[in-house]
KETI-938844 format. One record per residue (C-alpha): residue in one letter; x, y, z; residue number from 1. Coordinates in steps of 0.5 Angstrom, whole numbers. Each point is the difference from the previous one (the first is absolute). Layout:
# residues N
 rest    px    py    pz  nr
    A     X     Y     Z NUM
...
# end
This chain:
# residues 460
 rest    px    py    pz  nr
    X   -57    -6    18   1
    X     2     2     7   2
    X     3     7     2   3
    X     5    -2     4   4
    X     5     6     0   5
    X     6    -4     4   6
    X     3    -7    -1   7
    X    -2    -2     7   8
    X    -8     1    -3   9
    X     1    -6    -5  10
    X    -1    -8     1  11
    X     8    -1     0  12
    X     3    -7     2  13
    X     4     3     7  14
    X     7    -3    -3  15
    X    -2     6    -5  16
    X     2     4     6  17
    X     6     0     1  18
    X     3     2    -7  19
    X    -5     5     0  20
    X     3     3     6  21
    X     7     0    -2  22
    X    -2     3    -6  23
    X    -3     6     4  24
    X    -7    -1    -3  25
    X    -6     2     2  26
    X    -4     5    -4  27
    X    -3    -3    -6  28
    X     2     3    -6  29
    X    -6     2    -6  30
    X     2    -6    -4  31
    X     0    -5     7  32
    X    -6     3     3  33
    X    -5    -1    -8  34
    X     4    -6    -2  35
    X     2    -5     7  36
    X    -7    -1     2  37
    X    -2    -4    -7  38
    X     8    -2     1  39
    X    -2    -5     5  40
    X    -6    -1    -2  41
    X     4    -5    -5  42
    X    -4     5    -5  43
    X     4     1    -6  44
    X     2     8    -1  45
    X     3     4    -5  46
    X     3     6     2  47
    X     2     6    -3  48
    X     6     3     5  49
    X     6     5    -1  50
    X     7    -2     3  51
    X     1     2     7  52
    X    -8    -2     2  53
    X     1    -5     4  54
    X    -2    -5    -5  55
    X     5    -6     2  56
    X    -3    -1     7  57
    X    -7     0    -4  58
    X     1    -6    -3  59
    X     6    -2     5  60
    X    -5    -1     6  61
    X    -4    -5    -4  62
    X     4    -3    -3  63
    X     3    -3     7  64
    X    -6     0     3  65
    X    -2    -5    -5  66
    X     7    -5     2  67
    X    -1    -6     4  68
    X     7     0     1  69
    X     0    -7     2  70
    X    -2    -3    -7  71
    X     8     0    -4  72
    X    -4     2    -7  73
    X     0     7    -4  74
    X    -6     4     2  75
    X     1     6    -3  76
    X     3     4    -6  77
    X     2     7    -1  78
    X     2     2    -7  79
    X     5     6     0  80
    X     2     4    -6  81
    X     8     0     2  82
    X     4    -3     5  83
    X     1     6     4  84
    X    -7     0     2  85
    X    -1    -7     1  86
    X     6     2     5  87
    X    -3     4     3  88
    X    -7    -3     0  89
    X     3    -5     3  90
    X     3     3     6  91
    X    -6     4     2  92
    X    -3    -7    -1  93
    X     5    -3     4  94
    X    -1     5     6  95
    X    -7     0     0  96
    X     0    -7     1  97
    X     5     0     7  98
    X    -6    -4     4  99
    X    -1    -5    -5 100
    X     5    -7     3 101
    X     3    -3    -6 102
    X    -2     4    -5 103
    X     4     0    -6 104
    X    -1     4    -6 105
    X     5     0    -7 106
    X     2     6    -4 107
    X     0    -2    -7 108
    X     3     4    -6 109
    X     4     0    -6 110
    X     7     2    -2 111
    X     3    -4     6 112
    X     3    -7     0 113
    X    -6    -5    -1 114
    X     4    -6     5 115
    X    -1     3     7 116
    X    -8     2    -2 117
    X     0    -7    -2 118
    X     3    -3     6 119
    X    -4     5     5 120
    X    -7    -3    -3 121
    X     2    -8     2 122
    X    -5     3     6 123
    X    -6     4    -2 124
    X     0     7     2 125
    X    -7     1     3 126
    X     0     7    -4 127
    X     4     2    -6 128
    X     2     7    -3 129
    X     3     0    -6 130
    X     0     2    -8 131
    X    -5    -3    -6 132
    X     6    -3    -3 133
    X     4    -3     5 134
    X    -6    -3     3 135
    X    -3    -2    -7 136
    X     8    -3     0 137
    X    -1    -4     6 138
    X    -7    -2    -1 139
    X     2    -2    -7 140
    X     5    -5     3 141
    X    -5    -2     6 142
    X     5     2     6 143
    X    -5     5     1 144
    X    -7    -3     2 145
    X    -6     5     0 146
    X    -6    -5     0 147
    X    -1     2     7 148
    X     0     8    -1 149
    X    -6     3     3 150
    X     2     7    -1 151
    X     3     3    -5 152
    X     3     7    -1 153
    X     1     4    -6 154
    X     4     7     2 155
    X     1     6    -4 156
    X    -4    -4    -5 157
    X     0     6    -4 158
    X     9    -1    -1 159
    X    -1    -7     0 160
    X    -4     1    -7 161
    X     4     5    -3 162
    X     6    -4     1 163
    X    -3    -6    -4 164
    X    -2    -4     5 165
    X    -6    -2    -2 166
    X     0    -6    -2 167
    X     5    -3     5 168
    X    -6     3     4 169
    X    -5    -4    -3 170
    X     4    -6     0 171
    X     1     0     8 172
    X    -7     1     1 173
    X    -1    -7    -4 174
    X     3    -3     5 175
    X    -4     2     6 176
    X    -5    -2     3 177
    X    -7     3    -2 178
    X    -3     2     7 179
    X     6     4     1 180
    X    -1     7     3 181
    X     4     5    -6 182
    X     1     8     3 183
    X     3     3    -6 184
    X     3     7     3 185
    X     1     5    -7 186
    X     4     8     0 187
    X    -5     1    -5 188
    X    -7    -4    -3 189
    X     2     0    -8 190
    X    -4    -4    -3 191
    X     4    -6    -1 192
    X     0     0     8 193
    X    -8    -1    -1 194
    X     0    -5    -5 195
    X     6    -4     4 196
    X    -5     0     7 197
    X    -6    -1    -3 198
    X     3    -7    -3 199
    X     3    -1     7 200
    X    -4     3     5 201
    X    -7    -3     3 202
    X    -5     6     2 203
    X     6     4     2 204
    X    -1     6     5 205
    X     3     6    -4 206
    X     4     5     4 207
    X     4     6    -2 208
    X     4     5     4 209
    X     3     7    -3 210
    X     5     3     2 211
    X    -3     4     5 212
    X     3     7     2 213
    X     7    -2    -4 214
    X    -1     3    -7 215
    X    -1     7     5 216
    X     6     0     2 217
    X     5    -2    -6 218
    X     2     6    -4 219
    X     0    -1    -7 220
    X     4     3    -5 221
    X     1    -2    -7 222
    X     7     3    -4 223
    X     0     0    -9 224
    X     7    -3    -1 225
    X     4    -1    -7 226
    X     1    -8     0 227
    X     8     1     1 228
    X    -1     4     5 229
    X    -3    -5     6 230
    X     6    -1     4 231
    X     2     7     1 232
    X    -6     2     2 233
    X    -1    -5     5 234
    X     6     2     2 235
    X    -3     7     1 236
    X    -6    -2     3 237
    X     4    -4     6 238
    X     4     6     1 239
    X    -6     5     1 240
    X    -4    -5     5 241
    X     5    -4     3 242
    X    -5    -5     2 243
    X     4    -5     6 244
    X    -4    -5    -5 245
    X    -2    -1    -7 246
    X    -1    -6    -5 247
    X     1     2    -7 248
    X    -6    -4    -4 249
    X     3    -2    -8 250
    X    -4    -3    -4 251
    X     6    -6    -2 252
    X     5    -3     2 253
    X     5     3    -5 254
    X    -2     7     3 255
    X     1    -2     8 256
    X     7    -2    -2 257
    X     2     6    -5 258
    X    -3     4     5 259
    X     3    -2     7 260
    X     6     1    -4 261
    X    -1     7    -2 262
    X    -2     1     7 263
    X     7    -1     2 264
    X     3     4    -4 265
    X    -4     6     3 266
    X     3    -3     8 267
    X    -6    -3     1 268
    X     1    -7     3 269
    X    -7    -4    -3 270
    X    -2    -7     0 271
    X    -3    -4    -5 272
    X    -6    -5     0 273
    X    -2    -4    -5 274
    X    -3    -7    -2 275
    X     7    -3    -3 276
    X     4     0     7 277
    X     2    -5     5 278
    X    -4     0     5 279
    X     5     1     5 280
    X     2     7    -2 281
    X    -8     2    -1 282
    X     0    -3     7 283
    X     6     6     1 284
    X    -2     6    -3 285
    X    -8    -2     2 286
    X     4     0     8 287
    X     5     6    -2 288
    X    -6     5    -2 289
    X    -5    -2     6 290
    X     5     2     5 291
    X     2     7    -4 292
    X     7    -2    -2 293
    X    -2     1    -7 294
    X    -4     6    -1 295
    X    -1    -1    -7 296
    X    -4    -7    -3 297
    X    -1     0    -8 298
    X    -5    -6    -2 299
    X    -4    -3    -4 300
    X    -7    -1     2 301
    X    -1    -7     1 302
    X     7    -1     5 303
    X    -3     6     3 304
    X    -6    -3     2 305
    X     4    -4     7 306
    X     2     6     2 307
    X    -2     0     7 308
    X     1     8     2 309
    X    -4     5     3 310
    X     4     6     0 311
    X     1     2    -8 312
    X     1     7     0 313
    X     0     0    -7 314
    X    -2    -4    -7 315
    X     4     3    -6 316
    X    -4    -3    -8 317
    X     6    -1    -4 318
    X    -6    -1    -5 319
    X    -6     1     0 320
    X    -3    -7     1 321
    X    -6    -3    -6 322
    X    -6     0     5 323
    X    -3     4     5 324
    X     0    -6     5 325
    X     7    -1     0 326
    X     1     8     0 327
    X    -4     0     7 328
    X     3    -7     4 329
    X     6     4    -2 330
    X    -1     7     3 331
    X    -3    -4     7 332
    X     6    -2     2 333
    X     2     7     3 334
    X    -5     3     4 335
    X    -3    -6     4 336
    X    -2    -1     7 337
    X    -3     8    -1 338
    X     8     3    -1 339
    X     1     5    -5 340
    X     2    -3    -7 341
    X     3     3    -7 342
    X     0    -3    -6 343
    X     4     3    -6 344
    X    -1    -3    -7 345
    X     3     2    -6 346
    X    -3    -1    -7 347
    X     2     1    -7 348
    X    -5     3    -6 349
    X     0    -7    -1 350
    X    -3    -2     6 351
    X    -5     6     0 352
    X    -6    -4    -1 353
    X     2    -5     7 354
    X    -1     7     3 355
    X    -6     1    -3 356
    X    -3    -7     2 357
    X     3     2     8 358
    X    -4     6    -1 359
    X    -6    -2    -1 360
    X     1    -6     6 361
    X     1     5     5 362
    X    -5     4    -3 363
    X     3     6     1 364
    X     6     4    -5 365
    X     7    -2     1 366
    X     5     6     4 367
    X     6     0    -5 368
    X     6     3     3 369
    X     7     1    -3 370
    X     8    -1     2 371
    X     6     1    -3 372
    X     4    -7    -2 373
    X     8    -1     5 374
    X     5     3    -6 375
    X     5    -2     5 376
    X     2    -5     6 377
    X    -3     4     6 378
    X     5     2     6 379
    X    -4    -3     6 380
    X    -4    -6    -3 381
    X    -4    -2     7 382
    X     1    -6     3 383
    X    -3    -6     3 384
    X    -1     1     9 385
    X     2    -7     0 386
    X     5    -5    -2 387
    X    -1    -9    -1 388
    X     4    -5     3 389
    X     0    -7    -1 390
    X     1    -5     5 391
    X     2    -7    -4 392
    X    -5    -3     6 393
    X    -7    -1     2 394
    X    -6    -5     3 395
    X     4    -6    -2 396
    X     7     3     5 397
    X    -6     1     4 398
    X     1     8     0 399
    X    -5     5     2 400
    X    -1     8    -1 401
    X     2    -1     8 402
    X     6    -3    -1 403
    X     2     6    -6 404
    X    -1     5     5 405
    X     3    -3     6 406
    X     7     0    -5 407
    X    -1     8    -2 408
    X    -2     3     6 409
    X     5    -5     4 410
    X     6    -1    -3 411
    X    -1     5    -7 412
    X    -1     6     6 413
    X    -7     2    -5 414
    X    -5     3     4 415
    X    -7    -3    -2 416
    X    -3     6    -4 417
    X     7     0    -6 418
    X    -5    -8    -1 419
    X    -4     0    -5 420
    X    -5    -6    -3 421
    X     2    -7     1 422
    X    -1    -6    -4 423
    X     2    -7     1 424
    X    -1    -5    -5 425
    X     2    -8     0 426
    X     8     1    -1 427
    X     0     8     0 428
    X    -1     6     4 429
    X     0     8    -3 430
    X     0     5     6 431
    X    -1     8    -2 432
    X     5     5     3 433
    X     0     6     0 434
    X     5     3    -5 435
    X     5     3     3 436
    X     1    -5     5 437
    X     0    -6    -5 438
    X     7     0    -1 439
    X     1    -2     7 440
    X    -5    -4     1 441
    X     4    -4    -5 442
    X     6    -1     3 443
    X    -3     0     6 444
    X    -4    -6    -1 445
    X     6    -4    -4 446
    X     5     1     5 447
    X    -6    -2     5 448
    X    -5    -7     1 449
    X    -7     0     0 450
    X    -2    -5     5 451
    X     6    -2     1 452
    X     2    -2    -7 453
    X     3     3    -6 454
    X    -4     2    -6 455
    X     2     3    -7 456
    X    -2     7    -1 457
    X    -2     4    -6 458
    X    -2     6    -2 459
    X    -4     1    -5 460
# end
């Protein structure tokens, strides 16, 4: 294995180039520098690395260095626990592939209409992105070909077994090629996930990256709590830290709604993510909480695993999770990239053997502090810096983030530091504004034209 330390050491295909510089990347991250080498090797690997490592372009950069792009026949496969991170994965794909003519890669996922899927794949994608039972689904009805797959990626392999998917995975595999080249990506390496690569990967290179200096940095902080009295203490724990951002983990999807609602109570403005919802509005709440229009975000573990935000301030336990492993990937959403983070977790008697199990996890004793739950609404609830609008136009009516500015700081009278985040999507658009100017902002833009038309604008 080479050594190489930047990206410009390794055999890359030079229309990997531009995507790599339009991404800013150029060092190599830990997982990129042990496992990319063997990656393009075409070596089967099996990888275990946290969020926020770089693992995407670890197998991305193989996956699309593998294509031949004039061959119209489905060449890899990437399976994702969630839509949100088969989203995500999809897009950092698609950009990484900026240098590549005519490539045309498919994201593939349940819980949203089966027509325009099926119509999409009338021409083969060359690499498709997408969940194990929607790509079981399409493949079933032989709409999806994966005789052709060479690469096949298995992504949070680790959420992807505990959601059940195992068998819709197996099932996959059946249909691909033997002389695949398989990279199976896991947060944790349980033994379910090394039963499942033996079984599908052939001498592979095993690579694992910790969390580095991030444990370090997160202050840890366990409070006992009556079963009752979560949500108040939540409350209370918002109030003394303040954090600008924070995602709040529940164990079910009962306990996300319940919460959010309780939270509102108090004057927080909290936003729920949780797998029943429509994609379009996890689409929303995902954009509102990444571009600080939503300081508090109340999860499950699964719809968190999309979550593509660097600068969580804070996770708040609403309970304690069943194993240590999902107690880790949880507290690695704060304190990354080497900031500071703060993990505040409550825990009932009942769940004081989940403490004890963390406790010898991390091989060192658990620092329990007390807070006194809200008995009331507090007088000044801090609120979100910035506030959302939508704009019922995107890619399709030709709009681009330029074209938002030019109408905000033209005819709105914005200067650009009240513009936060852009996101653009098919046939929407939402644009940050920093709260005290958003009102305005809205009228100006509805009385206004972006690009010389007139479009329907919301705020959310």
């Amino acid at each position: 294995m080479t050594s190489a330390t930047r990206f410009s050491d390794l055999p890359l295909s030079p229309a990997l180039m531009p995507g790599l510089e339009a991404l800013g990347y150029s060092e190599l991250t830990p997982i990129q520098a042990q496992g990319l080498p063997a990656v393009l090797e075409r070596r089967d690997v099996i990888a275990q690395a946290p969020t926020g490592s770089g693992k995407t372009a670890a197998f991305g950069l193989g996956v699309l260095q593998a294509i031949d792009a004039e061959t119209v026949r489905t060449q890899a496969l990437v399976l994702c626990p969630t839509r949100e991170l088969a989203d995500q994965v999809g897009k950092q794909l698609r950009k990484l592939a900026t240098g590549i003519p005519n490539l045309k890669l498919s994201v593939l996922c349940g819980g949203i209409p089966l027509g325009p899927q099926l119509a999409s794949l009338e021409h083969a994608p060359h690499v498709v992105v997408g969940t194990p039972g929607r790509i079981q689904e399409l493949a079933a009805k032989k709409s999806l070909q994966l005789s052709a797959v060479r690469t096949l990626v298995l992504d949070e392999a680790d959420r992807m077994l505990d959601m059940g998917f195992e068998d819709q995975i197996r099932d996959i595999v059946r249909k691909l090629p033997k002389d695949r080249q398989t990279l199976l990506f896991s947060a944790t390496f349980p033994e379910a996930i090394r039963s499942l690569g033996n079984a599908m990967l052939r001498e592979a290179v095993e690579v694992s990256v910790g969390s580095g200096s991030e444990p370090a940095t997160i202050e840890q902080l366990f409070f006992e709590v009556e079963s009752s009295r979560r949500a108040p203490t939540i409350a209370a724990l918002l109030m003394r830290h303040q954090p600008e951002s924070c995602v709040v983990f529940c164990n079910t999807r009962r306990d996300v709604a319940e919460l959010v609602g309780s939270l509102a109570h108090y004057g927080f403005s909290a936003l729920a993510l949780h797998g029943d919802m429509e994609q379009r509005d996890r689409d929303e709440v995902l954009v509102r909480f990444a571009n600080r229009s939503c300081s508090v975000l109340v999860a499950s573990d699964v719809a968190a695993r999309g979550l593509d935000v660097d600068d969580i301030g804070a996770v708040i336990n609403h309970e304690l999770p069943t194993d240590a492993d999902t107690y880790l990937h949880r507290v690695g959403r704060t304190g990354r990239a080497g900031r500071s983070g703060l993990a505040l977790s409550l825990c009932t008697p009942r769940e004081l053997p989940r403490a004890k199990m963390i406790e010898e996890r991390q091989g060192q004793p658990l620092r329990w502090e007390q807070v006194a739950p809200l008995s009331g609404k507090p007088r000044a609830v801090p609120q979100a810096a910035m506030a959302t609008l939508r704009i019922d136009a995107g890619r399709t009516d030709k709009l681009r983030p330029g074209d938002i500015v030019g109408a905000l700081t033209g005819d709105a009278g914005l200067h650009k530091d009240a513009i936060g985040k852009i996101d653009v999507y098919a046939t929407r658009s939402y644009v940050a504004i920093a709260r005290k100017q958003a009102e305005h902002a809205l009228a100006r833009l509805r009385a206004g034209k972006i690009k010389g038309r007139k479009f329907r604008v919301n705020a959310l």
